[in-house]
C-alpha positions in Angstrom: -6.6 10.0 -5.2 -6.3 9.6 -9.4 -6.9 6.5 -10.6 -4.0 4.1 -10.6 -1.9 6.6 -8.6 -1.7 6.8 -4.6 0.0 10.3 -3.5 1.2 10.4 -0.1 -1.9 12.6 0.5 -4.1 9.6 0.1 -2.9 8.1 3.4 -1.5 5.1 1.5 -1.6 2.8 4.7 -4.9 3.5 5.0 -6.0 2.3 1.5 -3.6 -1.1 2.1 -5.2 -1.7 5.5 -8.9 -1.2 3.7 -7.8 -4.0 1.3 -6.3 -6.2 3.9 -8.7 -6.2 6.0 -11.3 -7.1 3.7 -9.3 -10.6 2.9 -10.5 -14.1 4.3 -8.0 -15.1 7.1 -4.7 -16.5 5.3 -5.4 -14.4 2.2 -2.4 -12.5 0.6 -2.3 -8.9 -1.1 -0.5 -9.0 -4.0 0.5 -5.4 -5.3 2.8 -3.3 -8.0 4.4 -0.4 -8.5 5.6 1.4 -11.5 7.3 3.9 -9.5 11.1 3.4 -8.9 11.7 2.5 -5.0 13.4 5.9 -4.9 10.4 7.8 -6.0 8.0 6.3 -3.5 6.8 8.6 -0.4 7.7 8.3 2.9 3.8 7.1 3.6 4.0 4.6 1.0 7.1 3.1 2.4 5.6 2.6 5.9 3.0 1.0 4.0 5.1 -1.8 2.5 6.8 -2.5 5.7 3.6 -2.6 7.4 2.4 -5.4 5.1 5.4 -7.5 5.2 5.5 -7.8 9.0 1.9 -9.3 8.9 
């Protein structure tokens, strides 16, 4: 992983679920992405989804 960029490579869901996890109960993740929605990986869009049915 380079800093500030997450490759599908990096298991994306994996780094999310590390911060997630790590939140109080009722916490909330707040994230950004530079990258156009089109330009994201297929890993990094199961990511997202994952967070926003939690």
């Amino acid at each position: 992983m380079r800093s500030g960029h997450v490759s599908d490579e990096d298991d994306p869901a994996r780094i999310v679920r590390s911060f997630v996890d790590a939140l109080p109960s009722g916490s909330y993740l707040a994230t950004a992405s530079s990258a156009r929605p089109d330009a994201r990986g297929r890993k990094a869009r199961r990511a997202a989804q994952a967070l926003s049915l939690r």
